[in-house]
N, C-alpha and C positions, 0 to 999 in steps of 0.2 A: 426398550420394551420392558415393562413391566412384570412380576413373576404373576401376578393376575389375571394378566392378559393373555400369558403365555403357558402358564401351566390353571389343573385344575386336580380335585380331590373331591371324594363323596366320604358324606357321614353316615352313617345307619347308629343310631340310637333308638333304643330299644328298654323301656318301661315295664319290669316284671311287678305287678301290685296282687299282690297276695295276705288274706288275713285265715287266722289256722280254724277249723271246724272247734267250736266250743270256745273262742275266746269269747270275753266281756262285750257286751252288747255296747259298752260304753265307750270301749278301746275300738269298735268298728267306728262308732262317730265321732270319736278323737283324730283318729287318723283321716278321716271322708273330708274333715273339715279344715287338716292342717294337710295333708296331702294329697288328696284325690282331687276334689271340685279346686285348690287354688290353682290347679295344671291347666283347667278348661280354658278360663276368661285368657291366658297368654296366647294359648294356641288361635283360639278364638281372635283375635289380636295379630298373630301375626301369619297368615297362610299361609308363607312363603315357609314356613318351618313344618317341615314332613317326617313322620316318625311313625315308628312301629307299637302298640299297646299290648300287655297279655294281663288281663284280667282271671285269677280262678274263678273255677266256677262256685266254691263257696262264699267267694267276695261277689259275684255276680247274683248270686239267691240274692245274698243281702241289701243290695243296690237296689235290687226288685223289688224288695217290701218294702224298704226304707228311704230310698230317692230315685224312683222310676224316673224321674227326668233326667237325671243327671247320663242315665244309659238314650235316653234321646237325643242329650245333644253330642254324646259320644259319638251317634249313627249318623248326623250332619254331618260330623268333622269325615267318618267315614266316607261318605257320598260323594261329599267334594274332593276324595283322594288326599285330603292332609294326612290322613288314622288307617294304618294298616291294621287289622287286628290279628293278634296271633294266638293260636291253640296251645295245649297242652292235656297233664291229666286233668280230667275233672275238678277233683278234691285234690291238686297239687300230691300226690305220691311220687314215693320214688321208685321208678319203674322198676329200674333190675330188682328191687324185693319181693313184688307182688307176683300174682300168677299172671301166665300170657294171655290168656281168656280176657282179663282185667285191666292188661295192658290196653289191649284193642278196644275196649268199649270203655275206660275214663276218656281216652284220647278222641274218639270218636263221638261221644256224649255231647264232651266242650264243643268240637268243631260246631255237631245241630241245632246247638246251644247259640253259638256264635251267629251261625247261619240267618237261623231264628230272628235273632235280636237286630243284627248289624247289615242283614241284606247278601254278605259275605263270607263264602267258604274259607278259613283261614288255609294258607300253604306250605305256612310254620310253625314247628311249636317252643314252648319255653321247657326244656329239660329241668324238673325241680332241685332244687342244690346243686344243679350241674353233676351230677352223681350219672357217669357214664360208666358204660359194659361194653364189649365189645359185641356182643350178641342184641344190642338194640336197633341198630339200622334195620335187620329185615320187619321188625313188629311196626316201628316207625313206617317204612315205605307202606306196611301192608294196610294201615291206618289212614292212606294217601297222604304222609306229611313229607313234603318236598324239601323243607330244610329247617336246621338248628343252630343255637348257637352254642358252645362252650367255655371255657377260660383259657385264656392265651395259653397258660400251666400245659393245658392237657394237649397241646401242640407241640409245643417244647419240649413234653419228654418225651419223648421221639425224635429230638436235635433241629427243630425249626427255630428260625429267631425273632425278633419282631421282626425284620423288611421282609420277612416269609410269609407275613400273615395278611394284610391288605387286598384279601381278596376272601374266598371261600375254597376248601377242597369237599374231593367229594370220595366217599368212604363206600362198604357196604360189608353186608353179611350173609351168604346168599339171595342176595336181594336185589334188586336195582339201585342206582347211584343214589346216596342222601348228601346233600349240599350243608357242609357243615361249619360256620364261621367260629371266630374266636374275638373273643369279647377282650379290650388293652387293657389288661390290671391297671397301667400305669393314668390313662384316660377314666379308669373306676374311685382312683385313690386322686385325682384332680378333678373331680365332676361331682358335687359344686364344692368341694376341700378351698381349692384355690380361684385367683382372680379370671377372671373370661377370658382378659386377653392372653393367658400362658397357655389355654386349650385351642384359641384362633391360633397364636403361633405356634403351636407344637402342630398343626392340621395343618397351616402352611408352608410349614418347611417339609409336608412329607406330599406335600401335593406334584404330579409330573406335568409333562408336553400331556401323553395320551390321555388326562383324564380317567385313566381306569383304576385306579384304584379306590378301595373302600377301606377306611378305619370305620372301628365298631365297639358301639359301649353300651353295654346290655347290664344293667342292675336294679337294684330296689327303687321303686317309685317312690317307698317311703322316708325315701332318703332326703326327698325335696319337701322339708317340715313337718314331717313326723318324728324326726329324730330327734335327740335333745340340743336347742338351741341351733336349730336350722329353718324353724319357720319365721322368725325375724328375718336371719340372715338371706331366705331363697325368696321373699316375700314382699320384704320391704314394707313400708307403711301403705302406700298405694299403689295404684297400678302402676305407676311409674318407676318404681326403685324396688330393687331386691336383686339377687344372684341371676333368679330366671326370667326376667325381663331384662336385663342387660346381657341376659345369652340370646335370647332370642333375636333380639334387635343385632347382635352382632354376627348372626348367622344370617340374620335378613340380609345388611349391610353387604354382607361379603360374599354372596350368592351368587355371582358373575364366577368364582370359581371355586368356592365352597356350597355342593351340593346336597342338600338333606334327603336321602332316598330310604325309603323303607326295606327293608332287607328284602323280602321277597321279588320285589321289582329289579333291585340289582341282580338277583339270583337269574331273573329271566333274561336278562340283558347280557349277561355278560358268561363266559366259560371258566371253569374250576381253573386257580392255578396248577393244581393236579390232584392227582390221587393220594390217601395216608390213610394207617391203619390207626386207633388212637386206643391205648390202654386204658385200662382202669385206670377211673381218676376225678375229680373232684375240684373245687377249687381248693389255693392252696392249703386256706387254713383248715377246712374241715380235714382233707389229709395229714394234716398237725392233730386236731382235736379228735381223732383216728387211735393215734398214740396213746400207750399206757401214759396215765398223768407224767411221771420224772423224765420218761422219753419224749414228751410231749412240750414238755417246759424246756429241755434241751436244744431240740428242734427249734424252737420259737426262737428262742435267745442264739442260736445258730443263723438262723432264716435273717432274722432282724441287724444280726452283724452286718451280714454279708450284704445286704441291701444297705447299709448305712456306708460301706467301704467300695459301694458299688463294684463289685463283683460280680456282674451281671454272667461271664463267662460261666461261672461255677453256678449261680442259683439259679438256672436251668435245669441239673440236674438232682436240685434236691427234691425229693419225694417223700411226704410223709405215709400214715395210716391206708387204712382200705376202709371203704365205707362199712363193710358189712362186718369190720372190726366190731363197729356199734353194739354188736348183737355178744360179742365177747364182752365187749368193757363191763355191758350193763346189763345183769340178769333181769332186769324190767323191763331194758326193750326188748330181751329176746324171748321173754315171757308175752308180750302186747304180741311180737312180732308170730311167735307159733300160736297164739290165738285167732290173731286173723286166718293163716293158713288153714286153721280147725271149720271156723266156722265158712272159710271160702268154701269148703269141700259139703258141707253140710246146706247152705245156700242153694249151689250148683244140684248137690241130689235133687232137692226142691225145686229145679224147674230156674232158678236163677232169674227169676222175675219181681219186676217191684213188691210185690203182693208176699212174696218168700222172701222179703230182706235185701235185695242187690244193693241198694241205693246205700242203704244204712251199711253195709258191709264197705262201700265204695268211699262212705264219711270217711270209715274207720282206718284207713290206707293213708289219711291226711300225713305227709312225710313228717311234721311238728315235731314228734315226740318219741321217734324212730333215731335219734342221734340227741347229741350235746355239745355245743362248743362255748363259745363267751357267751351267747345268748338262750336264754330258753331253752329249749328242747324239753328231752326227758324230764326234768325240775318243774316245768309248767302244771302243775297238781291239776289244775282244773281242765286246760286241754287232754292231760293226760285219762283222766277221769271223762272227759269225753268225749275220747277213742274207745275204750271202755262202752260206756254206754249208748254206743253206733253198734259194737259189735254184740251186746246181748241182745240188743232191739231183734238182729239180724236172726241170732239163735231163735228168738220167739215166734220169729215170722216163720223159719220156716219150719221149726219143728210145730208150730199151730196147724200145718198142711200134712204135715208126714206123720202125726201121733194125735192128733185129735184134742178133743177138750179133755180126755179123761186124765187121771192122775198116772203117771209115771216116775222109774227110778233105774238108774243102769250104771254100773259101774264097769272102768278097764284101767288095767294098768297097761300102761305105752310109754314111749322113750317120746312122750311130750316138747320136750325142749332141744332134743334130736343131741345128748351127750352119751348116749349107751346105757346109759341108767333109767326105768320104767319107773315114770311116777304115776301115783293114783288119782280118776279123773272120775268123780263121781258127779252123775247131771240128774239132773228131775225136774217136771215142771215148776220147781219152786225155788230152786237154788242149785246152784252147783259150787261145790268143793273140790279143789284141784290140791293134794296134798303126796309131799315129797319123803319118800322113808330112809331115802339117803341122806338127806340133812335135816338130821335132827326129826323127823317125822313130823315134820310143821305143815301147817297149813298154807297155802301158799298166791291162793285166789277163791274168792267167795263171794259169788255174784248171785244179788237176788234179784230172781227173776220179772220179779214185780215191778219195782222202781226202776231196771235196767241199773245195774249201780255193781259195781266190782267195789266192797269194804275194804280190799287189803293193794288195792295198786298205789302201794306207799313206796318213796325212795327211802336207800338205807344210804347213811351219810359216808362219801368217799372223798378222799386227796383229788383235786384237781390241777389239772396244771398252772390255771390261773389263782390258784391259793398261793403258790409259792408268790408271784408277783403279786400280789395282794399284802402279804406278808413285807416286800420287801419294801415296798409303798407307804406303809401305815409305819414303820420303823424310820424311814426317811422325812414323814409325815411331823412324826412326833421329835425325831431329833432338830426339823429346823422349824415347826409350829406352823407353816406354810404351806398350800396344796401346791402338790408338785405333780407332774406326770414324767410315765416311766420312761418314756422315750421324750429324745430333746426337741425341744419346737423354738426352737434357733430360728428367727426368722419368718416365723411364721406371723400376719398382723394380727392383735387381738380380737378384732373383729371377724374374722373369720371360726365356723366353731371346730372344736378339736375331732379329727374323727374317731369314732367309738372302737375303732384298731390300733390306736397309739397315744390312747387317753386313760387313764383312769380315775374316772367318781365314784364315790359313795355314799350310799343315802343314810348312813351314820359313820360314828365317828368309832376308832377303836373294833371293826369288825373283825381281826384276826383273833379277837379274845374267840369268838364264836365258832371257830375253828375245828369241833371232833368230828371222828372217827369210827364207824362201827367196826365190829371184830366180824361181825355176823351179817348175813344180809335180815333184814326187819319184816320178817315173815310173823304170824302167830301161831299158837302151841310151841311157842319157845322155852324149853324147859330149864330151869336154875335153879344151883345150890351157890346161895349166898354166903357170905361173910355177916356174923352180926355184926350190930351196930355200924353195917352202910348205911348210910343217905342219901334221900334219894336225889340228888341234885347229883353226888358220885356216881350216883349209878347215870343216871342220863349224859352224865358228860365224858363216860365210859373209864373212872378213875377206880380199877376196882379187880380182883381175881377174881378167877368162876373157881370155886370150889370143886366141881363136878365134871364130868368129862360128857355132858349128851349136849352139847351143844354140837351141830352140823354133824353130828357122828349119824352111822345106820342105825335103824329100827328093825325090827321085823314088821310086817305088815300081812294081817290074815282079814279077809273079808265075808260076810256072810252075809244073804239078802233075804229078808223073812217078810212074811204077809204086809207086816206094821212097817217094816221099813229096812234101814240097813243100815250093822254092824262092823265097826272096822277096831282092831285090835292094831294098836304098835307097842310094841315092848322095844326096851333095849337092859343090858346086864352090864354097868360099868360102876365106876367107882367116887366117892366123896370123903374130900378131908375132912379131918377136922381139927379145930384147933389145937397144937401144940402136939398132935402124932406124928411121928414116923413117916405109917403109914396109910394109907387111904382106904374105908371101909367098901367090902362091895354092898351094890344095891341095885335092887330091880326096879327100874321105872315101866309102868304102863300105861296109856291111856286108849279107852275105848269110849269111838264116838259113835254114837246113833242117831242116824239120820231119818228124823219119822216120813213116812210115806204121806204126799199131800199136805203138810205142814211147811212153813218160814221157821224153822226151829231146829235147833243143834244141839245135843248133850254130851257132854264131854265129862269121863268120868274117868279122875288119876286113882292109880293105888301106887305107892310105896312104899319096898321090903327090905329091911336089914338083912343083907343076908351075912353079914359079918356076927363076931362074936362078943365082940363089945357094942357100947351105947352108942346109937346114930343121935347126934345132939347139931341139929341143921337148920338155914332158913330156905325153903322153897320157895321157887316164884312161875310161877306162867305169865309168859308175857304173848301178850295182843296189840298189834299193830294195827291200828284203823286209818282209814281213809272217809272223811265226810265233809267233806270240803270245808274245813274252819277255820283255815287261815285271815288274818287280818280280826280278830274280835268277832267274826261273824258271829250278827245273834240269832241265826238261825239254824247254827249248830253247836249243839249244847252235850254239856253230862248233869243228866240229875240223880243224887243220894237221897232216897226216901230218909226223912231223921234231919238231916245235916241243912244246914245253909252255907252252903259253899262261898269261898269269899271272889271265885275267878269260874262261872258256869260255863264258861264259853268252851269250846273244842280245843279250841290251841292255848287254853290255860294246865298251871300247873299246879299241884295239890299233893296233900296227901290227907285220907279220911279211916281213920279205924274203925274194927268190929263195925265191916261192911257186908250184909248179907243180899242188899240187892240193888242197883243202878240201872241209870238208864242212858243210853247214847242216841243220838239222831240226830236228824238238818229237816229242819218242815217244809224245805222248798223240794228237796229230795223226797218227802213225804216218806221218811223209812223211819223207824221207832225202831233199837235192839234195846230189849229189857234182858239183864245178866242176874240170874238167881244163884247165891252157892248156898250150899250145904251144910259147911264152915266158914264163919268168919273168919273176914280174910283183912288184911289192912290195903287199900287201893292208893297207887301210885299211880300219877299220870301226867305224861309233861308233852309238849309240842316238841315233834322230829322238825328241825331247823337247818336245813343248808344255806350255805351260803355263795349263792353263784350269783350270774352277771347278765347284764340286761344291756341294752342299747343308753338305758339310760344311767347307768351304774350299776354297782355291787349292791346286794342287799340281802338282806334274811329271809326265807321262803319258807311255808307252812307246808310238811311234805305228808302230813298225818300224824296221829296222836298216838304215843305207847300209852298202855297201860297196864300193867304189875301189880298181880294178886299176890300177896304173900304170905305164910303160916310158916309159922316156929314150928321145928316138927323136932319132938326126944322118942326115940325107937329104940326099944331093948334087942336084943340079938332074936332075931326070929319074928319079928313084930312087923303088921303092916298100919300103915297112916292112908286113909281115902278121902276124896273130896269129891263133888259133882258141881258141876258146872253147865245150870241150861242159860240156852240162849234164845228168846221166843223175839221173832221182825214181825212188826204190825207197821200199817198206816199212819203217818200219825194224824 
């Protein structure tokens, strides 16, 4: 008797396709066309191959305006029982961040969504990043979703093994049972990595007599030629050749005892192998990319041994990061992340209805840019920027309902960012200024309400973990002139392409030159005392001393609201070198902003006091950190010098222009215009904020927003003060 005849095994594969709120219109048809419709024609092809779909719902808008058909003949595949479809949040969020209110109505939205479209009520959802709580089963049941899947990981730490997992358990929270699978890392990292027939036999050696069991592989749809060098290989030239037609055909073939069942079907068919409670947890690497960067880099190089010396015993229980670490690594997402919370509460007063913002508030939840690992995340400037601009929409909507058309202005200091320090959050129908008196008294987010557009949601440049390997790559690179990757592919046939976890490219050559570091996070109203004769290529590449001690330090902070509008004073009383003393002079910096009532316009006026008794001989700088989407040469975000002919206009060019009295910044797709008038000539410095992180398709250089650095020579006798003004007028453009 044959093991065919005699035993049998179910598959449940399972396709999560997700594109982020605010990506490239271009990159939705790049991927539609190397991995979404090439999946149809095989399925289409071969019946006998049954699987599970989760479409976001922001990928599902998009399909709608841009290839309604393609969602047609999705609902045949459904009808005929090949397409299970499965729910989730809406706009992919990750749940345990958002409010419970929010939880229940993305999850719900999708399901009406799906209903809608496909004929059927989904009975599963896709958990986004796999980012589990233990407090999600009751919102999940209470949403009607009958079952999930997770990462093998998040079984395991709790001591189950793989032969533990070929089934589903079932969990809760005071809730009723949720049926929760676990997705085989090892079946993720060979689907489509390697050849068909080592996924038929790794399925056949695990198949019984009863038939009952299920292995399960639940990952990115984009993985089947959207990646880089994987729509040749999953594709082949015709329909006849590629990865996923020689899978399909081999799951047809062997179908007498390899059974393709859609996870929900098995859920009804068959009983939990038992009950688990499952921690916080994630899959593995995001709880690596969780990690302070050197922890994070140790971890990896840990993780990566142990799996190469197969120690499966032990890497069970390694455990990295917590998700909600996130919110520590990167003051930007926990700054995105307490703005959403602001405006949920502000939504919700308004009735929480489409008309008050919900939908645009539900964009702004898109998980994208709430984390960062080797891919994307937080560094994605433009998704970043609109998250952003979901959640001013939101603000508009619903303060348009609860304050009317007239002109308004309110200011409060709150523990905003929820660290026990009150920063000042000033709103008006025209703009809002969210500014911090504990560091440095900068400014911190400045959304104008017109364009929907936050100016200052720039990244400040950090150590990542993948820089050290990047580093050790480009050294290895250059000592043998050869691209190498950093883990061995012994073995591996060249034909096959490298997976984006154990490969590294780069879309130049020499990127660890590009490699700084801020001291500071890249706020504006950043106050310096310079060193003469810096340059500014020193100063951006952060080769340089501050002279001055107001960098991140406290301000005082006094506020006053007058007919015309509202005054905000910061001082602080500290001190600056000077060259070739001792000791360091004191001096009082202040700057007070006015915010006009009913106006797109900011004034910002410094004064500083020697209050020492010898000569203050210094170079002061205010630095501004913009955000206006200009990465890549865009020409539609520019700087213009009335006078000057610039020889690089674009946003993410670099310069510098003397006895500059007024400029201009803006993006015309943006349709936002900031005209900067001083008082004093000032010499302007501006260069492109450049990280350098990693993509599915390599490393590369990222546009995160532009500095720019006003500067004046300043000589003060003992007692003497120096002032400057600084208005800011946004127009249309």
């Amino acid at each position: 008797m044959t093991i065919a005849s005699r035993s049998s095994i179910h598959f449940g594969l399972l396709l999560h396709n997700h594109q982020p709120i605010g990506n490239f219109p271009w990159v939705f048809q790049q991927v539609y066309e190397q991995a979404y419709l090439p999946i149809l024609e095989p399925l289409e092809r071969h019946p006998g191959v049954r699987l599970s779909l989760h479409y976001s719902g922001s990928l599902l808008d998009w399909l709608q305006e841009a290839h309604p058909e393609f969602l047609e003949r999705i609902a045949a595949l459904v009808k005929r029982k090949q397409v299970e479809m499965v729910g989730g949040g809406y706009y992919e969020p990750i749940l345990a961040s958002i409010p419970d209110a929010d939880k229940l109505a993305q999850i719900r939205r999708l399901t009406e969504r799906i209903r809608c479209d496909f004929g059927v009520r989904p009975t599963g959802m896709w958990i986004a990043e796999r980012v589990w709580e233990p407090s999600l089963p009751r919102f999940l049941r209470e949403a009607e979703i009958e079952w999930t899947i997770l990462d093998d990981v998040h079984f395991k730490n709790v001591g189950l093994e793989d032969n533990d997992l070929y089934g589903y358990y079932a969990t809760e929270d005071q809730s009723t049972a949720l049926k929760v699978y676990a997705t085989s890392k090892a079946l993720r990292y060979t689907i489509p990595w390697r050849p068909v027939n080592e996924t038929i036999e790794t399925l056949r050696s695990l198949a019984t007599p009863d038939g009952g069991r299920i292995v399960v592989m639940g990952d990115d749809g984009e993985k089947f030629g959207g990646w880089p060098e994987t729509y040749p290989y999953c594709w082949g030239s015709d329909e006849h050749t590629g990865w996923v037609e020689e899978f399909f055909t081999a799951l047809e073939e062997n179908s007498t005892w390899l059974h393709t069942t859609p996870l929900g079907e098995y859920a009804r068919s068959y009983p939990a192998l038992g009950r688990i409670y499952i921690p916080t947890s994630s899959y593995i690497e995001m709880t690596e990319w969780a990690l302070p960067a050197q922890k994070s880099f140790i971890f990896g190089k840990l993780l990566h041994q142990l799996e190469h010396d197969k120690h499966n015993e032990l890497l069970q229980f390694m455990r990295g990061g917590f998700w909600r670490n996130f919110l520590v690594r990167y003051p930007e997402v926990n700054n995105q992340h307490k703005k959403m919370l602001r405006v949920h509460e502000q939504v919700y007063a308004a009735g929480a209805t489409e008309q008050t913002g919900v939908l645009e508030l539900w964009k702004a939840q898109a998980n994208d840019t709430y984390w960062h690992g080797l891919f994307g995340g937080i560094y994605m400037a433009h998704v970043r920027s609109a998250i952003y601009h979901h959640l001013i929409k939101a603000e508009n909507a619903a303060d348009a309902l609860r304050r009317g058309a007239e002109h308004w202005q309110r200011y409060e200091f709150t523990d905003f960012d929820r660290d026990t320090h009150d920063e000042l959050l000033i709103e008006s129908d025209q703009q809002n200024l969210y500014l911090d008196p504990q560091r440095g008294g900068t400014l911190f987010e400045w959304d104008i309400r017109r364009s929907a557009h936050n100016m200052l949601c720039v990244m400040t440049r950090r150590e990542e973990s993948y820089h050290q390997t990047l580093r050790e790559y480009e050294r290895e690179r250059r000592r043998s002139a050869i691209e190498r990757t950093v883990a061995s592919t012994a073995g591996q046939d060249e034909s096959e392409p490298g997976s984006p976890h154990t490969t590294v490219r780069t879309k130049e050559a020499d990127l660890d030159h590009y490699l700084f570091h801020d001291r500071y996070r890249r706020h504006s109203l950043v106050d310096h005392f310079l060193p003469f004769g810096l340059k500014l290529l020193d100063f951006a590449q952060v080769r340089y001393e501050e002279q001055g001690n107001f960098i991140e330090q406290p301000y005082q902070a006094q506020v006053e609201q007058g007919a015309s509008g509202l005054t905000v004073a910061l001082a602080r009383s500290g001190h600056v070198r000077r060259p070739g003393a001792m000791t360091p002079l004191p001096v009082r910096l202040s700057k007070v902003l006015f915010v006009p009532l009913g106006q797109e316009r900011l004034i910002v006026r410094y004064s500083i006091e020697n209050l020492g008794h010898t000569r203050l001989h210094t170079l002061f700088a205010t630095e501004w950190n913009i955000h206006l989407l200009g990465g890549g040469s865009n020409d539609e975000a520019y700087y213009r010098v009335p006078g000057y002919e610039l020889e690089n206009s674009h946003f993410d060019g670099t310069g510098e222009v003397q006895q500059v009295y007024t400029f201009h910044i803006g993006n015309t797709w943006l349709q936002q215009d900031m005209d900067f008038s001083l008082s004093k000539a000032a010499t302007l410095w501006r260069f492109s904020i450049e990280t350098v992180t990693g993509s599915e398709a390599g490393f590369e250089r990222t546009h995160q927003g532009s500095c720019i650095a006003l500067l004046w020579p300043i000589v003060l006798d003992a007692g003497q003060h120096w002032n400057v003004e600084i208005e800011c007028s946004g127009s249309e453009v």
